[in-house]
C-alpha positions, 0 to 999 in steps of 0.5 A: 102127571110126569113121574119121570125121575131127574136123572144124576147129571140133571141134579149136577147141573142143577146144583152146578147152576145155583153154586156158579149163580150165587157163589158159595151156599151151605148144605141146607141151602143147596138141598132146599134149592134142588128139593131133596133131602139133606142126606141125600143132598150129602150124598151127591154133593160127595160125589161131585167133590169127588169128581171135581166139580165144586170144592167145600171150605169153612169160612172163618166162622167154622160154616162149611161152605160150597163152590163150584170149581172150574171143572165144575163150570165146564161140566156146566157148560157142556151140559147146557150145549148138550140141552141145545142140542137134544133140543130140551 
């Protein structure tokens, strides 16, 4: 059994990756996807809205709303070039 912890850039990447696939999603949607708990999940998306990676909304309905940003979608590139080249 792997008790090894996903480390914080493998949880952007994650989230990154789900955002870019669908578009848009809710908080509770991106905390379900990347299995954590919705405090939690507040809390790292905080974070990369902080850092630029995806920008929040409300639609017209008043729902806030997720995306990825553009420095979102390089960060998710560079992660993924670096998976090759570590080879995982």
């Amino acid at each position: 059994m792997s008790t090894s912890k996903r480390c914080r850039h493998k949880i952007f990447a994650e989230i990154l990756d789900y955002l870019s696939t669908i578009g848009k999603a809710k908080l509770t949607w991106i905390a379900s996807y990347a299995n954590m708990p919705i405090d939690r999940a507040r809390i790292v998306l905080g974070e990369m809205m902080f850092y630029g990676l995806i920008e929040s909304f409300e639609d017209e309905s008043g729902s806030r709303f997720y995306k990825c940003s553009e420095r979102g979608l390089e960060y998710l590139e560079h992660w993924r070039k670096l998976q090759l080249l570590s080879g995982r």
